[in-house]
C-alpha positions as CSV (number, residue, x, y, z in Angstrom):
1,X,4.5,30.2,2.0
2,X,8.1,29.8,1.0
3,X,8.7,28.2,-2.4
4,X,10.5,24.9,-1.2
5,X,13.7,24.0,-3.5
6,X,13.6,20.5,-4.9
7,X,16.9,18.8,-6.5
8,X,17.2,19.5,-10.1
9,X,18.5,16.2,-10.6
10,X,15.0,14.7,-9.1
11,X,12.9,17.0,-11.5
12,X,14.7,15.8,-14.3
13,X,14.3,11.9,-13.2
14,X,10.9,12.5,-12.7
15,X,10.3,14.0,-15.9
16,X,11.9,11.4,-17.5
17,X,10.0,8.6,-16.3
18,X,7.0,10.5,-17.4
19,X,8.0,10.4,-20.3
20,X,8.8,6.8,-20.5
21,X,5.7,6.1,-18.8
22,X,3.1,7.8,-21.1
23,X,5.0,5.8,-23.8
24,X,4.9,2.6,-22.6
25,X,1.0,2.8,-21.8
26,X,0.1,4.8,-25.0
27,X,-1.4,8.1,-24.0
28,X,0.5,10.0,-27.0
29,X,-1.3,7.3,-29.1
30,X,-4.3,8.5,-31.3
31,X,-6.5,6.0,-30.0
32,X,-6.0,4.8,-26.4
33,X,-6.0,0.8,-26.4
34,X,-6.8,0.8,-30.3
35,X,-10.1,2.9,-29.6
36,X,-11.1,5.6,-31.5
37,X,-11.1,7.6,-28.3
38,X,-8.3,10.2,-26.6
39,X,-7.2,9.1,-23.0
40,X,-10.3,12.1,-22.1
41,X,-12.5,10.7,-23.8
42,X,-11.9,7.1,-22.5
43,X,-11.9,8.9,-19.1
44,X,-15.0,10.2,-19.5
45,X,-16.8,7.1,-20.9
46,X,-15.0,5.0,-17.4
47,X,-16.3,7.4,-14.8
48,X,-19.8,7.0,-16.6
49,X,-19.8,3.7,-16.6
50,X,-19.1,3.7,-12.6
51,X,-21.5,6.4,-11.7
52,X,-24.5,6.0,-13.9
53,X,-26.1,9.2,-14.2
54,X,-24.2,12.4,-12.8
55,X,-24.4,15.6,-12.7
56,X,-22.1,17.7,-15.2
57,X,-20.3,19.9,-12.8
58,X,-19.8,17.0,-10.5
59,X,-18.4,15.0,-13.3
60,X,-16.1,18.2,-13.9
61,X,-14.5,18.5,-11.2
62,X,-13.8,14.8,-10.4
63,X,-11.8,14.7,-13.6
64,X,-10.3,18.2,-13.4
65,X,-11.6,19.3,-16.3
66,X,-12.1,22.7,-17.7
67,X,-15.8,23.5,-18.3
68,X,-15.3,24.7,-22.2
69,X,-13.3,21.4,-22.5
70,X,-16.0,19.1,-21.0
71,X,-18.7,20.8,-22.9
72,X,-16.7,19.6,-26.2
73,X,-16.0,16.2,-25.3
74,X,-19.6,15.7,-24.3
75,X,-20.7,17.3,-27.9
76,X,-18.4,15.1,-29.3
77,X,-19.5,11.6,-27.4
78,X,-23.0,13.2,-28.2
79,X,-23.3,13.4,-31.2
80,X,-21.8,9.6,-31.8
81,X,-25.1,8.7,-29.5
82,X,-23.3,7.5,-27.1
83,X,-24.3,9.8,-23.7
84,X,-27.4,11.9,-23.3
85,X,-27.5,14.5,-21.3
86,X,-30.9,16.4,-19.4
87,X,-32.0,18.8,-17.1
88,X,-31.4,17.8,-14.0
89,X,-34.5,16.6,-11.5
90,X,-33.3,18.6,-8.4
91,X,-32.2,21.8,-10.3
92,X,-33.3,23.0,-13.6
93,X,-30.6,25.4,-14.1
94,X,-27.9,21.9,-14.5
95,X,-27.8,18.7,-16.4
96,X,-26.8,15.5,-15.9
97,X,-25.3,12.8,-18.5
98,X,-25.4,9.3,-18.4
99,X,-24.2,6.4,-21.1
100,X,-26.5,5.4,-23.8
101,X,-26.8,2.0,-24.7
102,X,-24.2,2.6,-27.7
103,X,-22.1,4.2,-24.9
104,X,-22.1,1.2,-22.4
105,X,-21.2,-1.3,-25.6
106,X,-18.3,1.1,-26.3
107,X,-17.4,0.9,-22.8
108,X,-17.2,-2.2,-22.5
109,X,-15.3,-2.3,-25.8
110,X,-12.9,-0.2,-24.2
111,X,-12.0,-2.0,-20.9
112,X,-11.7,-5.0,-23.0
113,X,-8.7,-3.4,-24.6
114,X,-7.0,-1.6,-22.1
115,X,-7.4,-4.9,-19.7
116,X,-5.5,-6.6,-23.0
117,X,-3.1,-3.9,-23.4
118,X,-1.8,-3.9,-19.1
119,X,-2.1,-8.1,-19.5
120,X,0.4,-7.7,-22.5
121,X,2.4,-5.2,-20.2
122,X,2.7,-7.4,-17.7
123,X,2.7,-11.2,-19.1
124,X,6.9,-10.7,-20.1
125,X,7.1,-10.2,-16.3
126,X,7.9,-12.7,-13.6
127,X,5.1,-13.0,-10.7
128,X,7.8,-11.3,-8.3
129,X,8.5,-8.9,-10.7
130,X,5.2,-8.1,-11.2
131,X,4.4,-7.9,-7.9
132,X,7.2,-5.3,-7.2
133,X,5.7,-3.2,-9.9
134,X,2.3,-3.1,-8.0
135,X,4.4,-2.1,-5.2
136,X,5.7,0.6,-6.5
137,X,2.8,2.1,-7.8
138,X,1.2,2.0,-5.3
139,X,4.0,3.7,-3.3
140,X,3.7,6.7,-5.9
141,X,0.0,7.1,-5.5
142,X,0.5,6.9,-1.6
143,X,3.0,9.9,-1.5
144,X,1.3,12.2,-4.3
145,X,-2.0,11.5,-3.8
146,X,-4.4,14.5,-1.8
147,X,-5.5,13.4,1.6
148,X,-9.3,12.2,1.1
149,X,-10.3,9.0,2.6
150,X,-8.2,7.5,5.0
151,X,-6.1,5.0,4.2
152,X,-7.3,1.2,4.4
153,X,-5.4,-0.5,6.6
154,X,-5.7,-4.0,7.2
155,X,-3.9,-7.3,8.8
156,X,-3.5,-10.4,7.1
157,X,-1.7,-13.9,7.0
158,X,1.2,-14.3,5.0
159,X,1.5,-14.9,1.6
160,X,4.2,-16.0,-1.4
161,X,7.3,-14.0,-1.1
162,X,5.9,-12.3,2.4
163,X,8.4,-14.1,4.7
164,X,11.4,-12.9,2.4
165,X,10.3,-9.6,2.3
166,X,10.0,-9.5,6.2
167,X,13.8,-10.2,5.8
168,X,14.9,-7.7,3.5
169,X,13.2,-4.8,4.9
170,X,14.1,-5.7,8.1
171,X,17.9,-5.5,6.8
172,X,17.7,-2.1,4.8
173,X,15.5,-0.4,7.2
174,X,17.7,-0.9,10.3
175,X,20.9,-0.5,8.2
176,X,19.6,2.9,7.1
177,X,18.1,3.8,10.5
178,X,20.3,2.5,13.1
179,X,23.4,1.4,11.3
180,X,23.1,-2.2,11.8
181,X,25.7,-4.5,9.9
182,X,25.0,-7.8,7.9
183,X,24.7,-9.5,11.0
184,X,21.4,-8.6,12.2
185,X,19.8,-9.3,8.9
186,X,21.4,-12.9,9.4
187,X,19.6,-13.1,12.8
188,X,16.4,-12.0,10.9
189,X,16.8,-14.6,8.5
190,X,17.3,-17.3,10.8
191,X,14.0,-16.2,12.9
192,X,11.9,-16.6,9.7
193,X,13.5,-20.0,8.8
194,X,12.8,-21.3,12.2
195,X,9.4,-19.9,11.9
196,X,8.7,-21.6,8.3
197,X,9.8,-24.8,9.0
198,X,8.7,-25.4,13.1
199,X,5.5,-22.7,13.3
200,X,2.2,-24.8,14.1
201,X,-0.8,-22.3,13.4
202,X,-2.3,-23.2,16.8
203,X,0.7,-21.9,18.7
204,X,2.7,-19.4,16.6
205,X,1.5,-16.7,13.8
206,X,2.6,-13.7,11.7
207,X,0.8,-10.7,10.6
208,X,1.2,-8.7,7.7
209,X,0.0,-5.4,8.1
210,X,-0.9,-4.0,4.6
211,X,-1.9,0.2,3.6
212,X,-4.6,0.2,0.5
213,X,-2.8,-3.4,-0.2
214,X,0.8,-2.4,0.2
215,X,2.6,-4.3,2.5
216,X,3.8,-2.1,5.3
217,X,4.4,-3.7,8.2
218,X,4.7,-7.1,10.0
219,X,5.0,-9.2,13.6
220,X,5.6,-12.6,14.9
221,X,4.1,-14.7,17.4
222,X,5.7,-17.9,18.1
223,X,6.4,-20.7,21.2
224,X,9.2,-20.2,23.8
225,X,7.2,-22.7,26.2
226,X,4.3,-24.3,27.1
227,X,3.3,-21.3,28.9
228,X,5.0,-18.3,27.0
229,X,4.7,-16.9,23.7
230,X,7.3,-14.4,22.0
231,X,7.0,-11.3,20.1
232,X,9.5,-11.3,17.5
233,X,10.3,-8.8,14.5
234,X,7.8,-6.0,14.6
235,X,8.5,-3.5,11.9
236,X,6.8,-0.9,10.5
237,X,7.6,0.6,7.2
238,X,8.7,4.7,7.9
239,X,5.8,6.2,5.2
240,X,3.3,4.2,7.3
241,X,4.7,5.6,10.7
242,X,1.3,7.4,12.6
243,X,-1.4,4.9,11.0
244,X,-1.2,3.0,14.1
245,X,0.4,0.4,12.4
246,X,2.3,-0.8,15.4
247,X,-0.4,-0.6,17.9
248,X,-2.5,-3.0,15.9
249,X,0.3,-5.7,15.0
250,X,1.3,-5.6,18.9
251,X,-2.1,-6.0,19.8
252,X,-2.9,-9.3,17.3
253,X,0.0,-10.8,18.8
254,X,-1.3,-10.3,22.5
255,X,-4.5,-11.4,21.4
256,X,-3.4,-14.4,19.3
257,X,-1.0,-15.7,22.7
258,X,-4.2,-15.4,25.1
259,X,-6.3,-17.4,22.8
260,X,-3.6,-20.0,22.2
261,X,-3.2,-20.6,26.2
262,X,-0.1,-18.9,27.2
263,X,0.5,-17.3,30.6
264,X,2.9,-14.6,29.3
265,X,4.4,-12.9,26.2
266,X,7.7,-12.0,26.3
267,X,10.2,-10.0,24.3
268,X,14.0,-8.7,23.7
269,X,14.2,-5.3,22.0
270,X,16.7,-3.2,22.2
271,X,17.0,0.8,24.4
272,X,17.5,2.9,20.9
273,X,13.8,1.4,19.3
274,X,12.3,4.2,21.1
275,X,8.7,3.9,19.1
276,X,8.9,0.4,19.8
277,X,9.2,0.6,23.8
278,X,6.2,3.0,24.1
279,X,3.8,0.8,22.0
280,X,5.1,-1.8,24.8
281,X,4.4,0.4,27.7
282,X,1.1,1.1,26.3
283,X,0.3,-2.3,26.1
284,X,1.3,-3.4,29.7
285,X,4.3,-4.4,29.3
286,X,6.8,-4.0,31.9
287,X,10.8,-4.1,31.5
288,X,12.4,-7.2,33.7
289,X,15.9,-7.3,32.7
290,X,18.5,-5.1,30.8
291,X,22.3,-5.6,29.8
292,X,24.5,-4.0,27.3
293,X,25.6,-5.8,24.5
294,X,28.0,-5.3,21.3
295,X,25.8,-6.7,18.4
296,X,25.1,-6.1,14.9
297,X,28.3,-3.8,14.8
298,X,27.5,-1.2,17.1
299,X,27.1,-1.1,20.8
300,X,23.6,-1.1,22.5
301,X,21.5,-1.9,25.4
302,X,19.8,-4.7,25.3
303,X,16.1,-5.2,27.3
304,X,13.4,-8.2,28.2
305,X,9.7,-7.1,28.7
306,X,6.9,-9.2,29.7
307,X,3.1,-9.0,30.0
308,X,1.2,-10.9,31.7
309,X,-1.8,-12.9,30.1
Protein backbone atom coordinates (compact mmCIF):
# COMPACT_ATOMS: atom_id res chain seq x y z
CA UNK A 1 0.00 0.00 0.00
CA UNK A 2 1.14 3.41 -1.03
CA UNK A 3 2.28 5.71 1.83
CA UNK A 4 -0.48 8.52 1.44
CA UNK A 5 1.08 12.26 1.75
CA UNK A 6 -0.63 14.35 4.38
CA UNK A 7 -0.08 18.37 4.49
CA UNK A 8 2.80 19.35 6.56
CA UNK A 9 1.02 22.14 7.71
CA UNK A 10 -1.86 19.63 9.22
CA UNK A 11 0.90 17.45 11.03
CA UNK A 12 2.19 20.42 12.56
CA UNK A 13 -1.41 21.72 13.78
CA UNK A 14 -2.14 18.52 14.96
CA UNK A 15 0.90 18.19 16.88
CA UNK A 16 0.41 21.33 18.34
CA UNK A 17 -2.89 20.83 19.76
CA UNK A 18 -1.42 17.82 21.32
CA UNK A 19 0.59 19.42 22.87
CA UNK A 20 -1.71 22.01 24.19
CA UNK A 21 -4.00 19.33 25.05
CA UNK A 22 -1.90 17.09 27.22
CA UNK A 23 -1.18 20.42 29.10
CA UNK A 24 -4.35 21.62 29.66
CA UNK A 25 -5.54 18.09 31.19
CA UNK A 26 -2.23 17.33 33.01
CA UNK A 27 -0.84 14.14 31.66
CA UNK A 28 2.94 15.55 31.89
CA UNK A 29 1.86 16.14 35.60
CA UNK A 30 3.52 13.70 38.19
CA UNK A 31 0.36 12.84 39.56
CA UNK A 32 -2.73 12.76 37.33
CA UNK A 33 -5.66 14.82 39.09
CA UNK A 34 -3.32 15.31 42.36
CA UNK A 35 -3.05 11.38 42.65
CA UNK A 36 -0.02 9.76 43.30
CA UNK A 37 -0.58 7.79 40.20
CA UNK A 38 0.81 8.27 36.25
CA UNK A 39 -2.03 8.64 33.56
CA UNK A 40 -1.12 4.33 33.30
CA UNK A 41 -1.59 3.79 36.35
CA UNK A 42 -4.89 5.67 36.70
CA UNK A 43 -5.79 3.82 33.49
CA UNK A 44 -5.25 0.74 34.83
CA UNK A 45 -7.06 1.28 38.26
CA UNK A 46 -10.35 2.77 35.75
CA UNK A 47 -10.56 -0.26 33.51
CA UNK A 48 -10.52 -2.43 36.87
CA UNK A 49 -12.96 -0.75 38.36
CA UNK A 50 -15.38 -1.29 35.13
CA UNK A 51 -14.49 -4.89 34.55
CA UNK A 52 -14.13 -6.51 37.99
CA UNK A 53 -11.85 -9.30 37.58
CA UNK A 54 -10.05 -9.81 34.11
CA UNK A 55 -7.78 -11.62 32.74
CA UNK A 56 -4.13 -10.06 32.27
CA UNK A 57 -3.61 -10.48 28.68
CA UNK A 58 -7.15 -9.27 28.03
CA UNK A 59 -6.49 -6.27 30.14
CA UNK A 60 -3.21 -5.88 27.95
CA UNK A 61 -4.37 -5.52 25.00
CA UNK A 62 -7.46 -3.34 25.72
CA UNK A 63 -5.02 -0.71 26.99
CA UNK A 64 -2.26 -1.32 24.40
CA UNK A 65 0.13 -2.06 26.63
CA UNK A 66 3.40 -3.75 26.40
CA UNK A 67 3.52 -7.04 28.48
CA UNK A 68 7.00 -6.08 30.40
CA UNK A 69 5.24 -2.67 31.02
CA UNK A 70 2.01 -4.21 32.43
CA UNK A 71 3.91 -6.63 34.53
CA UNK A 72 5.61 -3.44 36.27
CA UNK A 73 2.68 -1.39 36.84
CA UNK A 74 0.77 -4.34 38.26
CA UNK A 75 4.09 -5.03 40.67
CA UNK A 76 3.87 -1.62 41.40
CA UNK A 77 -0.17 -1.31 42.26
CA UNK A 78 0.81 -4.69 44.02
CA UNK A 79 2.73 -4.17 46.22
CA UNK A 80 0.67 -0.80 47.55
CA UNK A 81 -2.19 -3.69 48.12
CA UNK A 82 -4.19 -2.34 45.97
CA UNK A 83 -4.94 -5.37 43.05
CA UNK A 84 -4.39 -9.03 43.49
CA UNK A 85 -3.73 -11.07 41.00
CA UNK A 86 -4.36 -15.37 40.62
CA UNK A 87 -4.28 -18.04 38.51
CA UNK A 88 -6.87 -18.02 36.48
CA UNK A 89 -10.10 -20.69 36.91
CA UNK A 90 -10.34 -21.60 33.17
CA UNK A 91 -6.56 -21.80 32.49
CA UNK A 92 -3.77 -22.30 34.83
CA UNK A 93 -1.06 -21.19 32.64
CA UNK A 94 -2.73 -17.12 33.04
CA UNK A 95 -3.93 -14.86 35.84
CA UNK A 96 -6.36 -12.62 36.33
CA UNK A 97 -6.28 -9.20 38.60
CA UNK A 98 -8.93 -7.54 40.11
CA UNK A 99 -9.03 -4.29 42.72
CA UNK A 100 -8.60 -4.90 46.37
CA UNK A 101 -10.57 -3.10 48.68
CA UNK A 102 -7.66 -0.43 49.14
CA UNK A 103 -7.82 -0.39 45.27
CA UNK A 104 -11.59 0.43 44.88
CA UNK A 105 -11.14 3.38 47.77
CA UNK A 106 -8.33 4.67 45.60
CA UNK A 107 -10.51 4.51 42.73
CA UNK A 108 -12.91 6.13 43.85
CA UNK A 109 -10.46 8.72 45.18
CA UNK A 110 -9.36 9.09 41.72
CA UNK A 111 -12.58 9.73 39.80
CA UNK A 112 -13.40 12.15 42.52
CA UNK A 113 -10.58 14.22 41.24
CA UNK A 114 -10.42 14.00 37.71
CA UNK A 115 -14.48 14.61 37.78
CA UNK A 116 -13.16 17.93 39.83
CA UNK A 117 -10.42 18.63 37.55
CA UNK A 118 -12.89 18.50 33.79
CA UNK A 119 -15.73 20.46 36.12
CA UNK A 120 -12.99 23.17 36.80
CA UNK A 121 -12.17 22.90 32.95
CA UNK A 122 -15.29 23.40 31.97
CA UNK A 123 -17.22 25.81 34.66
CA UNK A 124 -15.20 29.27 32.88
CA UNK A 125 -17.28 28.00 29.85
CA UNK A 126 -20.67 29.13 28.69
CA UNK A 127 -23.38 26.16 28.27
CA UNK A 128 -23.10 26.77 24.31
CA UNK A 129 -19.63 26.85 24.58
CA UNK A 130 -19.44 23.94 26.28
CA UNK A 131 -21.59 22.21 24.33
CA UNK A 132 -19.47 22.91 21.15
CA UNK A 133 -16.58 21.44 22.98
CA UNK A 134 -18.48 18.11 23.33
CA UNK A 135 -19.09 18.41 19.83
CA UNK A 136 -15.98 18.51 18.85
CA UNK A 137 -14.72 15.81 20.60
CA UNK A 138 -16.73 13.83 19.81
CA UNK A 139 -16.18 14.62 16.06
CA UNK A 140 -12.32 13.58 16.69
CA UNK A 141 -13.09 10.28 18.27
CA UNK A 142 -15.64 9.63 15.34
CA UNK A 143 -12.97 10.19 12.54
CA UNK A 144 -9.83 8.39 14.39
CA UNK A 145 -11.46 5.92 16.15
CA UNK A 146 -11.09 1.89 14.62
CA UNK A 147 -14.32 0.52 13.36
CA UNK A 148 -15.68 -1.75 16.29
CA UNK A 149 -19.27 -1.35 17.21
CA UNK A 150 -21.42 0.40 15.13
CA UNK A 151 -22.28 3.58 15.66
CA UNK A 152 -25.47 4.43 17.89
CA UNK A 153 -27.67 6.22 15.99
CA UNK A 154 -30.72 7.61 17.38
CA UNK A 155 -33.74 10.26 16.83
CA UNK A 156 -34.82 12.63 19.22
CA UNK A 157 -36.88 15.91 19.84
CA UNK A 158 -35.26 19.02 19.86
CA UNK A 159 -33.45 20.60 22.30
CA UNK A 160 -31.80 24.21 23.56
CA UNK A 161 -29.74 25.60 20.72
CA UNK A 162 -31.04 22.59 18.25
CA UNK A 163 -33.32 24.86 16.11
CA UNK A 164 -30.27 27.30 15.55
CA UNK A 165 -28.03 24.78 14.74
CA UNK A 166 -30.49 23.35 12.07
CA UNK A 167 -29.99 26.94 10.57
CA UNK A 168 -26.41 27.24 10.48
CA UNK A 169 -25.56 23.95 9.12
CA UNK A 170 -28.05 24.17 6.74
CA UNK A 171 -26.27 27.55 5.55
CA UNK A 172 -22.52 26.30 5.54
CA UNK A 173 -23.29 22.93 4.19
CA UNK A 174 -25.17 24.02 1.08
CA UNK A 175 -22.83 27.02 0.67
CA UNK A 176 -19.82 24.58 0.61
CA UNK A 177 -21.74 21.84 -1.40
CA UNK A 178 -23.84 23.55 -3.86
CA UNK A 179 -22.76 27.20 -3.76
CA UNK A 180 -25.86 28.59 -2.36
CA UNK A 181 -25.73 32.43 -1.34
CA UNK A 182 -27.04 34.17 1.98
CA UNK A 183 -30.29 33.88 0.67
CA UNK A 184 -31.22 30.34 1.21
CA UNK A 185 -29.93 30.42 4.78
CA UNK A 186 -32.57 33.38 5.13
CA UNK A 187 -35.22 31.02 3.82
CA UNK A 188 -33.96 28.40 6.38
CA UNK A 189 -34.24 30.83 9.10
CA UNK A 190 -37.54 31.85 8.38
CA UNK A 191 -38.84 28.05 8.14
CA UNK A 192 -37.56 27.45 11.75
CA UNK A 193 -39.10 30.79 13.11
CA UNK A 194 -42.45 29.87 11.66
CA UNK A 195 -41.97 26.49 13.09
CA UNK A 196 -41.06 27.83 16.80
CA UNK A 197 -43.62 30.15 17.12
CA UNK A 198 -46.90 28.31 15.09
CA UNK A 199 -45.80 24.35 15.45
CA UNK A 200 -48.59 22.55 17.64
CA UNK A 201 -46.98 19.00 18.56
CA UNK A 202 -50.20 17.27 17.41
CA UNK A 203 -49.78 18.49 13.89
CA UNK A 204 -46.10 19.46 13.15
CA UNK A 205 -42.64 17.89 14.53
CA UNK A 206 -38.82 17.94 14.08
CA UNK A 207 -36.35 15.21 14.46
CA UNK A 208 -32.88 15.42 15.40
CA UNK A 209 -30.98 12.67 14.27
CA UNK A 210 -27.92 12.24 16.65
CA UNK A 211 -24.48 9.57 15.93
CA UNK A 212 -23.08 8.34 19.57
CA UNK A 213 -24.91 11.77 20.77
CA UNK A 214 -23.56 14.14 18.12
CA UNK A 215 -26.02 15.85 16.35
CA UNK A 216 -25.95 14.86 12.67
CA UNK A 217 -28.83 15.28 11.06
CA UNK A 218 -32.46 16.75 11.21
CA UNK A 219 -36.21 16.96 9.43
CA UNK A 220 -39.38 18.88 9.72
CA UNK A 221 -42.86 17.94 9.64
CA UNK A 222 -45.33 20.66 9.75
CA UNK A 223 -49.22 21.78 8.48
CA UNK A 224 -49.87 22.93 4.95
CA UNK A 225 -53.74 21.90 5.44
CA UNK A 226 -56.06 20.06 7.11
CA UNK A 227 -55.31 17.22 5.01
CA UNK A 228 -51.47 17.60 4.06
CA UNK A 229 -48.43 17.69 5.89
CA UNK A 230 -44.88 19.05 4.58
CA UNK A 231 -41.49 17.76 4.67
CA UNK A 232 -39.19 20.56 5.14
CA UNK A 233 -35.26 20.82 5.73
CA UNK A 234 -33.88 17.33 5.79
CA UNK A 235 -30.09 17.43 6.12
CA UNK A 236 -27.75 15.14 6.90
CA UNK A 237 -24.26 16.03 8.07
CA UNK A 238 -21.52 14.61 5.18
CA UNK A 239 -19.39 12.34 7.93
CA UNK A 240 -22.71 10.71 8.75
CA UNK A 241 -23.55 10.07 4.92
CA UNK A 242 -24.28 5.89 4.58
CA UNK A 243 -25.59 5.42 8.34
CA UNK A 244 -29.00 5.63 6.83
CA UNK A 245 -29.42 8.78 8.43
CA UNK A 246 -31.80 10.03 5.79
CA UNK A 247 -33.94 7.02 5.37
CA UNK A 248 -34.87 7.09 9.04
CA UNK A 249 -35.54 11.03 9.37
CA UNK A 250 -37.82 10.56 6.06
CA UNK A 251 -39.47 7.81 7.47
CA UNK A 252 -40.40 9.60 11.12
CA UNK A 253 -41.85 12.18 9.16
CA UNK A 254 -44.13 9.76 7.02
CA UNK A 255 -44.99 8.08 10.04
CA UNK A 256 -45.62 11.17 12.25
CA UNK A 257 -48.18 12.74 9.13
CA UNK A 258 -50.23 9.28 9.04
CA UNK A 259 -50.65 9.32 12.76
CA UNK A 260 -51.63 12.98 12.89
CA UNK A 261 -54.45 12.41 10.10
CA UNK A 262 -53.19 13.71 6.93
CA UNK A 263 -54.06 12.45 3.53
CA UNK A 264 -50.70 13.43 1.90
CA UNK A 265 -47.13 14.63 2.45
CA UNK A 266 -45.83 16.82 0.22
CA UNK A 267 -42.49 18.46 -0.65
CA UNK A 268 -40.25 20.99 -2.82
CA UNK A 269 -36.65 19.95 -3.24
CA UNK A 270 -34.70 20.87 -5.82
CA UNK A 271 -33.11 18.39 -9.28
CA UNK A 272 -29.18 18.82 -8.05
CA UNK A 273 -30.14 17.08 -4.21
CA UNK A 274 -29.57 13.84 -5.90
CA UNK A 275 -29.30 11.74 -2.46
CA UNK A 276 -32.27 13.47 -1.45
CA UNK A 277 -34.65 12.35 -4.54
CA UNK A 278 -33.78 8.67 -4.20
CA UNK A 279 -34.57 8.50 -0.42
CA UNK A 280 -37.96 10.01 -1.89
CA UNK A 281 -38.42 7.44 -4.57
CA UNK A 282 -37.71 4.85 -2.13
CA UNK A 283 -40.21 6.04 0.01
CA UNK A 284 -43.10 6.32 -2.63
CA UNK A 285 -42.96 9.34 -3.43
CA UNK A 286 -43.71 10.36 -6.86
CA UNK A 287 -42.66 13.74 -8.74
CA UNK A 288 -46.02 16.05 -9.73
CA UNK A 289 -44.58 19.16 -10.84
CA UNK A 290 -41.20 20.70 -11.92
CA UNK A 291 -40.01 24.39 -13.08
CA UNK A 292 -36.81 26.12 -13.25
CA UNK A 293 -36.10 28.69 -10.98
CA UNK A 294 -33.12 31.30 -10.29
CA UNK A 295 -32.79 31.18 -6.39
CA UNK A 296 -30.20 31.33 -3.83
CA UNK A 297 -27.80 32.74 -6.47
CA UNK A 298 -27.56 30.07 -8.92
CA UNK A 299 -29.95 28.63 -11.35
CA UNK A 300 -31.78 25.27 -10.66
CA UNK A 301 -34.76 23.11 -11.19
CA UNK A 302 -37.13 23.25 -8.95
CA UNK A 303 -39.54 19.92 -8.11
CA UNK A 304 -42.94 18.99 -5.90
CA UNK A 305 -43.33 15.28 -4.81
CA UNK A 306 -46.15 13.81 -3.04
CA UNK A 307 -47.06 10.47 -1.26
CA UNK A 308 -49.97 9.42 -0.51
CA UNK A 309 -51.01 8.49 3.11
Amino acid sequence: MSKVSVDPATVDRVRSFNRFYTKIIGVLDEGLAGSPFSLTEARVLFELAAVGRVDIVGLRTELGLDPGYATRILDRLGAAGLVERERSATDKRRQTVTLTEAGRAAFEELLRGSVGDVSGLLAPLRAPDRARLVDAMSTVRTLLEPAGEPPRVELRGPEPGDLGWVVERNAVLYAEEYGWDATYEALVARIVADFAATAAPDRARVWIATVDGQRAGSVFCVRDDDETARLRLLLTEPWARGLGLGTRLVDACIEFARSAGYRRLVLWTNDVLVAARRIYQRAGFRLVDEERHHSFGTDLVGQTWELDL
